[in-house]
ZALUMDO-529300 format. One record per residue: y, z, x of N, C-alpha, C in turn; residue in one letter. Coordinates in pm, whole numbers, plus 32768, in hexadecimal, padded with zeros to 4 digits. Example, Ala and Ser with C-alpha at 12.3 -4.5 7.8 and 13.67 -1.06 7.14 Angstrom:
% ZALUMDO-529300
7DC7830C85277E3E830C84CE7EB6830C8528A7F1F82C485057F9682CA855780038313850AS
//
This chain:
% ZALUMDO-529300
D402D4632650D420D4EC267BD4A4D51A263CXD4B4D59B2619D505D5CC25AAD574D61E262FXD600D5F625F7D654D630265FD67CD6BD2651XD699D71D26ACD6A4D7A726A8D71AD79B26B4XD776D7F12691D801D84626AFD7D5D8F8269EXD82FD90326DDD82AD9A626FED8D4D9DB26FEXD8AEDA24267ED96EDA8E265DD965DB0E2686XD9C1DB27271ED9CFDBB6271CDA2EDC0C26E2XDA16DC692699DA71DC9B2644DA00DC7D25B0XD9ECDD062579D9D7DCCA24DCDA04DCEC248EXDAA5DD00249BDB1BDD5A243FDB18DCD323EAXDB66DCE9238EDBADDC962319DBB6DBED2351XDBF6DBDD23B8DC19DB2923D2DB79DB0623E8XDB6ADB4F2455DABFDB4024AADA55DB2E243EXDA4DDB7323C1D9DDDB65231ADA04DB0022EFXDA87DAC422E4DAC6DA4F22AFDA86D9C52304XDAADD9C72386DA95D95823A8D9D4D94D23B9XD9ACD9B923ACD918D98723A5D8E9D95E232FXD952D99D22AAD8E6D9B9222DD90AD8D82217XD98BD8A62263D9B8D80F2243D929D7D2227EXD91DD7F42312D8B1D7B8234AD841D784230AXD82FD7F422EAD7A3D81C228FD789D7D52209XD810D7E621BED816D7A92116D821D7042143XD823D6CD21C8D84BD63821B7D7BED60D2247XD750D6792247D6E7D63F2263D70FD63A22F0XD753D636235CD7A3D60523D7D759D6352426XD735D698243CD710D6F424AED691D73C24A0XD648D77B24EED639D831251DD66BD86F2533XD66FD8E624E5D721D94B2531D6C8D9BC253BXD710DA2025D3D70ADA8825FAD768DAA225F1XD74FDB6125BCD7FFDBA225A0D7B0DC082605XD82DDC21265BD82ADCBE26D0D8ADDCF12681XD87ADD8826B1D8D4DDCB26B3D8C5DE4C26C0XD91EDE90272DD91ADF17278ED8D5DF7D26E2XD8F6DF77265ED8D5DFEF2618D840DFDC25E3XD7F4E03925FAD77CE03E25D4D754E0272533XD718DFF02520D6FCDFC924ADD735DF312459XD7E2DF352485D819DEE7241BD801DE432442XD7EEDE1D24BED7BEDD9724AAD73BDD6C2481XD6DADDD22487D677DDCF2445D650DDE9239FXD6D8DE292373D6F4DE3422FAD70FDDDF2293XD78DDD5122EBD7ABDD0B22D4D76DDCAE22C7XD702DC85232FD6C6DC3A2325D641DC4322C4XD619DCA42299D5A9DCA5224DD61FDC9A21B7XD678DC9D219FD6C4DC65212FD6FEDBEF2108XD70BDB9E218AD708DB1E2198D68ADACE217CXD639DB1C21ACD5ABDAD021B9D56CDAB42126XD5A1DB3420E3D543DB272033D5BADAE31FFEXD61ADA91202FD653DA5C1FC4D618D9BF1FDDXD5CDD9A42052D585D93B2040D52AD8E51FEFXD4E7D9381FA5D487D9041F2DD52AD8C41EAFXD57AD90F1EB6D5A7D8DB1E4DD62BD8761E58XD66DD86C1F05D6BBD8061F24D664D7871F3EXD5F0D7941F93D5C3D7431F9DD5AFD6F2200FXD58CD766208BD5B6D75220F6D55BD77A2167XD50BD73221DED4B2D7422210D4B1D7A322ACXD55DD79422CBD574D7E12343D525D84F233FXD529D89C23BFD4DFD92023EDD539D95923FFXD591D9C323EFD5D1DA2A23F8D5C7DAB42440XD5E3DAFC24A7D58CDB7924D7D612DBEA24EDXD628DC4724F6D664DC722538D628DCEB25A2XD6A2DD16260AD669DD522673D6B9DD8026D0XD6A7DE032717D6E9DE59277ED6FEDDDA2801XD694DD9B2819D65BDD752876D692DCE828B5XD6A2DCD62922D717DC6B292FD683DBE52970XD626DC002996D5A7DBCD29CDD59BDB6F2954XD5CBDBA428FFD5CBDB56285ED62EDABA286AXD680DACC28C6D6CCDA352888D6AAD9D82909XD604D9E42944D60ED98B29B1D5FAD8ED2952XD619D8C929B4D604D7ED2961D65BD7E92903XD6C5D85328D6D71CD7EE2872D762D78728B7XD7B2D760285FD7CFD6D32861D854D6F02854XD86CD76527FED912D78127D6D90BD82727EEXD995D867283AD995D90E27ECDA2CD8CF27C7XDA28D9412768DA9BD9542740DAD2D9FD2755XDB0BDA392779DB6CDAB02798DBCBDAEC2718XDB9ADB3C26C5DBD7DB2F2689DBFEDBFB2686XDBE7DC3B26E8DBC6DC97272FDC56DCFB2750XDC73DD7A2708DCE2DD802719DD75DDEB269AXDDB7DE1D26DCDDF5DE7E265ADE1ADE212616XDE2FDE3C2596DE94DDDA2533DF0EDE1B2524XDF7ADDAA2516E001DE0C24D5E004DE4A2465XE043DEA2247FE07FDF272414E11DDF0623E6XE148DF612361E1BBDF03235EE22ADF2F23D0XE29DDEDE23C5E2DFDF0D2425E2DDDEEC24AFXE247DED224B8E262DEA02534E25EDE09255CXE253DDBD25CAE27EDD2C25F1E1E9DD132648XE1D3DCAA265BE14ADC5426A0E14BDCBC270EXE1ACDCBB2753E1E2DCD427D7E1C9DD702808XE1BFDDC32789E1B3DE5227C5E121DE4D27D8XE0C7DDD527B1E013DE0D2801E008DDD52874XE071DDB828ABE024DD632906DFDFDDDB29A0XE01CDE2829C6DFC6DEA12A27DF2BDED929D8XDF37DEFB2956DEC2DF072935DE5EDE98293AXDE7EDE3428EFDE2FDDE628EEDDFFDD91295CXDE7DDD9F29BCDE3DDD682A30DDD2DD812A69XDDC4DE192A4ADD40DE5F2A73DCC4DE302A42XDCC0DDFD29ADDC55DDD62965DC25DD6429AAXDC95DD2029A8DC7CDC6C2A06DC2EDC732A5FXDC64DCCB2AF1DC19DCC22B46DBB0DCF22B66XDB81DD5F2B0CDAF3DD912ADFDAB5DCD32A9BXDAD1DCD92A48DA78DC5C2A09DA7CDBE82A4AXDAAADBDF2A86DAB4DB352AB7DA78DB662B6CXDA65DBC92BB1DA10DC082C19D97ADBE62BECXD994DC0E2B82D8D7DBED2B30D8C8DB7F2B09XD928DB0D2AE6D935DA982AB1D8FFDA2C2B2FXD91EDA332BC3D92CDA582C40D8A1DA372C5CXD83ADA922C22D7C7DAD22C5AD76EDA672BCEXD77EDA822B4ED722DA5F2AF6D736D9F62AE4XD7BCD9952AD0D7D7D90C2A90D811D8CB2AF4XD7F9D8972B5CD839D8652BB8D879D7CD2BA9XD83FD7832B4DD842D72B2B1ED874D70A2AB0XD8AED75F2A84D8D0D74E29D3D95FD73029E2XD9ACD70A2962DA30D705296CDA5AD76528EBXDACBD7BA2922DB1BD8342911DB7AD80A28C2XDB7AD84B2855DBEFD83627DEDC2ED8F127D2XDCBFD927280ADCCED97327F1DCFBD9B127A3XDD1EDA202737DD56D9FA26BCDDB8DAA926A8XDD76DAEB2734DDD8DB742709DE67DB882744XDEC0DBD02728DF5ADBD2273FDF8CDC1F27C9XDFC7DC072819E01EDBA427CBE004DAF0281DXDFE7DAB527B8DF88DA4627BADF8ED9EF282EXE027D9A62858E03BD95F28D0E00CD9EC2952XE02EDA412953E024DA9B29D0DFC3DAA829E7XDF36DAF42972DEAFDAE12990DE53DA7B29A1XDE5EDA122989DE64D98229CEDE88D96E2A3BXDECBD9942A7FDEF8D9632B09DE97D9E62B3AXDE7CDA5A2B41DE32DAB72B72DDA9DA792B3CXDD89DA472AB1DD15DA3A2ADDDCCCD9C02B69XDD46D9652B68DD36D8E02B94DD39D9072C3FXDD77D98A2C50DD90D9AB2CF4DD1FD9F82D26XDCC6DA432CA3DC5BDA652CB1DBDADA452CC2XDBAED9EB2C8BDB52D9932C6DDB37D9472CF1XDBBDD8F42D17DBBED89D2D66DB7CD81E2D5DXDB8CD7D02CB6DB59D7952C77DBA4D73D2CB4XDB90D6862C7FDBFED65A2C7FDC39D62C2BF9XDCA4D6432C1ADD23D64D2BACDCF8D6232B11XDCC2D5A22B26DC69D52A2AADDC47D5C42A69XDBD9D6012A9DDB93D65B2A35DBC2D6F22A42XDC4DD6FD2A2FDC5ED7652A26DCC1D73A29BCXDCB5D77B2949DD3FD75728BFDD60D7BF2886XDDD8D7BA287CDDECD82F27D7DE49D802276DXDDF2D8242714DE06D827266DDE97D83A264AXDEF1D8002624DF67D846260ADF8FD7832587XDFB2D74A25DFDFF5D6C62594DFA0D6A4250DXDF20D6C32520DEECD687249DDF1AD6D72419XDF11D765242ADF43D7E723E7DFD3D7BD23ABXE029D7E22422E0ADD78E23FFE0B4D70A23B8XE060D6BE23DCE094D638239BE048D6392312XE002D66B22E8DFCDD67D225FE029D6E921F5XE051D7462237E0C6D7532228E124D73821DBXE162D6D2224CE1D8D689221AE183D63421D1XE13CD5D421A7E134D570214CE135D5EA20CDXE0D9D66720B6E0C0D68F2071E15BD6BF2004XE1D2D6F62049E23ED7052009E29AD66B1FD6XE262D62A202FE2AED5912000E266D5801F78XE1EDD5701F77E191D5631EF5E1BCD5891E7EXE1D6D62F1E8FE209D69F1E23E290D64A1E06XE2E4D6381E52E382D60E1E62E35ED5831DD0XE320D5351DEBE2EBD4AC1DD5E297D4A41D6DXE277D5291D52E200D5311CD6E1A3D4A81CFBXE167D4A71D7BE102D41E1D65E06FD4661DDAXE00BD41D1DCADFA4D45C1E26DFACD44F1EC2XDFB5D4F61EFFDFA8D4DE1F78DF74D4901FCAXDF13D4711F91DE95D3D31FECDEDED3631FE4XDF4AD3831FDBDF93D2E31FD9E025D2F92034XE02CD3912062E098D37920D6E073D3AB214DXE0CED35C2191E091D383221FE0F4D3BD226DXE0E9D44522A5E150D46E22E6E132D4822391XE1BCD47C23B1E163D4A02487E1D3D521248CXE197D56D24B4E1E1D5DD24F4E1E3D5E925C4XE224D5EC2620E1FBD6202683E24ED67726CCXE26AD69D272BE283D6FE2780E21ED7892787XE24BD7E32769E223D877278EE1CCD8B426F9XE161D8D926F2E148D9432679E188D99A2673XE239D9812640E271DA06262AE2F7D9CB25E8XE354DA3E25ACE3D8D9FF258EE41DD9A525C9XE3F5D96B2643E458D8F32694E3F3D86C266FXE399D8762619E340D80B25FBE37BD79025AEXE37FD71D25FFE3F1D69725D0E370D65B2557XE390D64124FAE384D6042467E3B1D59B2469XE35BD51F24CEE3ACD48E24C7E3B9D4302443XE408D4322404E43FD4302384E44ED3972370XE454D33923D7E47BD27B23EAE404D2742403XE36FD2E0241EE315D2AA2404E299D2C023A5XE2FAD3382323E2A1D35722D0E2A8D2FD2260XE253D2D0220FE26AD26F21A8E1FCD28F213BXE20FD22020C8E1C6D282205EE194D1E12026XE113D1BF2041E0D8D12B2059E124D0E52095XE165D0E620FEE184D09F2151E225D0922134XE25ED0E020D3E2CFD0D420D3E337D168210AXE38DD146216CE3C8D1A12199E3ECD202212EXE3DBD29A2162E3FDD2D920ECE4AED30520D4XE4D5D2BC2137E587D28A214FE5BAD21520D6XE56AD1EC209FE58BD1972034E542D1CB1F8BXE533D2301FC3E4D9D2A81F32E560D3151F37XE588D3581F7FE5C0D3E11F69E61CD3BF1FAEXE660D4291F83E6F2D45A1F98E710D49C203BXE75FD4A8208AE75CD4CB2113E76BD59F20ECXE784D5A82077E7A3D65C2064E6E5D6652028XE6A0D6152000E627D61E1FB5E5E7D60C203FXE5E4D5D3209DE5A2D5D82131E5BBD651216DXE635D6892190E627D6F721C8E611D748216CXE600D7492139E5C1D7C020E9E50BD7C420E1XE500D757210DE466D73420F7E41AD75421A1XE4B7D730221EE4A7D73F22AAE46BD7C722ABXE4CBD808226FE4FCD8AB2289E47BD9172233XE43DD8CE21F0E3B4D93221AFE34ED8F6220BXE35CD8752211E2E4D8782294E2E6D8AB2324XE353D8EF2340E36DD90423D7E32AD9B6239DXE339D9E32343E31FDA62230BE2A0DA7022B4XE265D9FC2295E1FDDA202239E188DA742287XE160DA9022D7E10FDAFF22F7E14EDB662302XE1DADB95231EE211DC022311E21BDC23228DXE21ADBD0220CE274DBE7218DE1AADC27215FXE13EDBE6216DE0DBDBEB2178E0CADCB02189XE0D3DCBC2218E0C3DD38224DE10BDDA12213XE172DD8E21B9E200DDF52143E18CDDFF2108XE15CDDB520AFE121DD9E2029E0C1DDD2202FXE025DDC12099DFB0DE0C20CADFBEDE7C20F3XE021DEA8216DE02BDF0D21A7DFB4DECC2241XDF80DE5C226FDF36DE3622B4DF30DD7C22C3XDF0FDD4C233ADF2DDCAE2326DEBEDC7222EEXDF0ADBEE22B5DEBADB8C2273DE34DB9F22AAXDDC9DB652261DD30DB1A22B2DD21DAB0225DXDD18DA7D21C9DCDDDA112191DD0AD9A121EDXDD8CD96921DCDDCDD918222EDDCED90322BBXDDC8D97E22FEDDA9D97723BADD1BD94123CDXDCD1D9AB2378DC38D98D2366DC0FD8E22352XDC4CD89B22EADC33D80A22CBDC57D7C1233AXDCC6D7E82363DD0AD79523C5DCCDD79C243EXDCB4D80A2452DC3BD7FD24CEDBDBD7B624B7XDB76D7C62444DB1FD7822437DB3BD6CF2435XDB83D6DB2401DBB3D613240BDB95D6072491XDBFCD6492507DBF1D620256FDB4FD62625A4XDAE5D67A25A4DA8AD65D25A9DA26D5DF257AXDA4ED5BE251BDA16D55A24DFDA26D4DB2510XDACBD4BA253BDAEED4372565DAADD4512611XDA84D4AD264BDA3FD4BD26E9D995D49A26A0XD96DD4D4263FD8BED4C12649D8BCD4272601XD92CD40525C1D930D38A2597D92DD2F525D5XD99BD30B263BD9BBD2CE26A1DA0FD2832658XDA50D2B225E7DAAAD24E259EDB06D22625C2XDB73D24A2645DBC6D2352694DC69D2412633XDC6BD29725E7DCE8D2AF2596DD40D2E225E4XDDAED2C725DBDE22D2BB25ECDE78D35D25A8XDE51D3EE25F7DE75D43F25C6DEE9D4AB2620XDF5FD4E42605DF8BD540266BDF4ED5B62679XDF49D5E52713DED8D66A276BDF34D66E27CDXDF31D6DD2806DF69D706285EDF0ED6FA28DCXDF93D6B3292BDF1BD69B29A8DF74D6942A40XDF29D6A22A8BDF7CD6B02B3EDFAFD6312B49XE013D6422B44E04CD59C2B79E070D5A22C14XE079D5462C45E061D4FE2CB5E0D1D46B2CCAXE153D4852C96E1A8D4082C78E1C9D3FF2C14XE174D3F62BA7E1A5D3C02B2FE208D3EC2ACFXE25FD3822AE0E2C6D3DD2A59E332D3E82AE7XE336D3BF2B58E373D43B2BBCE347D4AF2BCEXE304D4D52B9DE2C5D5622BA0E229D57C2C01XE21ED5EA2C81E1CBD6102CC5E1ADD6A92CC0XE129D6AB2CCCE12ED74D2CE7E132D7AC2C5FXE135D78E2C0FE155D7AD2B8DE0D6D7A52B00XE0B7D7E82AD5E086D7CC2A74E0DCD7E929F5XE0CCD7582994E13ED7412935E0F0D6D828C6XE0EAD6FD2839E0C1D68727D8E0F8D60727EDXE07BD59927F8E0ABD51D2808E02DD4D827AAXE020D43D2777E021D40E2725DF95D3E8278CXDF1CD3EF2777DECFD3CB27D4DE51D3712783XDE22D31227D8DD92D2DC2774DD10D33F27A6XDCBAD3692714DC4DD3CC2761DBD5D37D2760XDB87D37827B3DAF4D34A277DDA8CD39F27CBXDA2BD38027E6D99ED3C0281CD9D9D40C28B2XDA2FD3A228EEDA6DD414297DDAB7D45B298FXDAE2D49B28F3DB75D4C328DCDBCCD4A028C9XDC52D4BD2940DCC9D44328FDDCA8D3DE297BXDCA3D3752936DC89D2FE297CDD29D29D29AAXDD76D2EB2936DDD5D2762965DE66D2D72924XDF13D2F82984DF3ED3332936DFB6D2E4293DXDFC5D2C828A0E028D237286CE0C0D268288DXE0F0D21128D5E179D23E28F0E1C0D1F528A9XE229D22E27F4E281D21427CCE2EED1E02802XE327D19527A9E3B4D18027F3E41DD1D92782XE45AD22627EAE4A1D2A52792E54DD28C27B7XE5ABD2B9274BE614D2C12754E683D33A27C2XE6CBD32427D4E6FDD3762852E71DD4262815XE715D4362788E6E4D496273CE676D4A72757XE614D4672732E594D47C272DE55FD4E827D8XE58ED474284BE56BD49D2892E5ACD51B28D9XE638D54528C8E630D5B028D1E5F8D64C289CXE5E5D64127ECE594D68527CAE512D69A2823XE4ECD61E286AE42ED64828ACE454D69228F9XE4D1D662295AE4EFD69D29F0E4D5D71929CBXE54CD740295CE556D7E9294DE4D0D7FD291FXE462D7DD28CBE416D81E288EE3B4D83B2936XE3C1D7DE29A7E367D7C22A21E3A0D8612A57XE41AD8402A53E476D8D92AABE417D9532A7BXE431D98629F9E40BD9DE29A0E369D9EF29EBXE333D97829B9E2A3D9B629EBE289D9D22A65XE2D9D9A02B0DE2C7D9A02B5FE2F3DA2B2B9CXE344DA5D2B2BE349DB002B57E2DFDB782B3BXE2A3DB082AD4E214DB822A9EE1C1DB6E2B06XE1A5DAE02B3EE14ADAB32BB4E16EDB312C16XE1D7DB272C5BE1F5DB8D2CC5E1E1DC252C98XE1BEDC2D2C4EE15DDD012C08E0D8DCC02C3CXE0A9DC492BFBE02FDC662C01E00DDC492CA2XE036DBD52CF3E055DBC32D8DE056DC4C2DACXE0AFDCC92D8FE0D2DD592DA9E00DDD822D9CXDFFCDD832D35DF93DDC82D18DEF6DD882D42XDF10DD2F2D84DE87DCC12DB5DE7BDD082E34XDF14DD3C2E5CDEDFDD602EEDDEECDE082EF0XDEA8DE442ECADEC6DF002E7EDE3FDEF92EA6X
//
């Protein structure tokens, strides 16, 4: 039996992470989305590129939310994008609205599936979707660390002139400028990249990744999708996989880290139940104040949306 996922949203990230699905055989994907025509648009453009990727999935798109019963995965990808100028942080009243429209229906059609959220501002709509749902925690995730941490390997690479598939970077805290770039644990085959570069060639490498979707959004005039899009899709893959990788998602903690009540990127293993397991680093007294603050930061966006759960 062939596994379903279902993307609401079929803007730019939402075409991305299906067209990955699809080109690597993984899934059935359903694309919704509130505008008439375009997930059905999308998907009949996805669909004819099948004869020539080479790829057996079923593809559909559709108004219709009756559409994502029995997946296995949604993903949320549902939601304004930034404009320039502005920060994660100014969607969060709008988009809150989107959330709790979709994940009400998520509620009703997928009761069973596990929730990858992926629109902004990313830790906040995560915790709304996770208060909505009334899932437990395991299958409620959002997308933010893998993005980031591809990321950062990706400018170390450039820095290094060597292939990204050979570094590994962890990013965690917040999807936003307070996002910690654990640097004692990025390495480039296994070698710290503290014994490659220079400490002015790191921050400089910190400081475009804390911005690369903003520097992104100058340049477009609109945010990334290839990269959000992939990165979502990975995370799908290691859940239908059950490969149990070892990736950062933002998730409700419950203790860990010191941290409760909070949703905040942490370093988690994913497999078939979601996050199955979330690895607690041992971090420097730097380190850990960066989380505190990045925990603070988000725990003030929590209290809008707390504001707006009860409106």
């Amino acid at each position: 039996m062939r596994f379903k996922v279902s993307i609401i949203g079929a803007g730019n990230v939402g075409s991305e992470t299906a067209r990955y699905l699809l080109h690597k055989d993984l899934a059935d994907v359903v694309l919704i989305d509130i505008v008439e025509g375009l997930a059905k648009g999308k998907a009949l453009d996805l669909g004819q590129a099948s004869q020539i990727i080479g790829f057996s999935g079923k593809i559909k798109g559709s108004t219709n939310y009756e559409d994502i019963a029995d997946s296995e995965v949604v993903v949320i990808t549902a939601g304004l994008p930034r404009k320039p100028g502005m920060s994660r942080d100014d969607l969060i009243e709008v988009n809150f609205k989107i959330i709790k429209d979709v994940c009400e229906k998520v509620k009703i059609y997928a009761k069973n599936s596990i929730v990858i959220v992926v629109t902004n501002p990313l830790d906040a709509m995560t915790y709304a979707a996770y208060k909505i749902l009334g899932f437990e925690r395991e299958r409620v995730i959002g997308q933010a660390g893998v993005l980031d941490s591809a990321r950062l390997s990706y400018f170390v690479a450039q820095k290094l002139n060597v292939s990204p598939y050979e570094v590994q970077g962890l990013v965690l805290g917040t999807h936003g400028d307070d996002m910690i770039p654990l640097i004692r644990y990025t390495t480039v085959n296994g070698i710290p990249i503290t014994k490659l570069l220079s400490q002015e060639e790191i921050d400089e490498i910190v400081k475009r990744t804390k911005y690369g979707g903003g520097e992104i959004v100058q340049l477009m005039g609109t945010s990334a999708f290839f990269a959000p899009g992939s990165a979502t899709a990975y995370m799908v893959e290691a859940i239908l996989k059950d490969s149990k990788k070892m990736l950062p998602a933002s998730v409700y903690t419950k203790s860990e880290y010191g941290l409760s009540d909070v949703v905040i990127g942490l370093p988690v293993i994913l497999g078939k139940n979601g996050v199955e397991k979330i690895v607690e680093l041992e971090l420097n007294e730097e380190e850990k104040n960066a989380l505190n603050s990045c925990a603070e930061h988000i725990k003030e966006l929590q209290s809008v949306v707390d504001r707006l759960l009860v409106n």
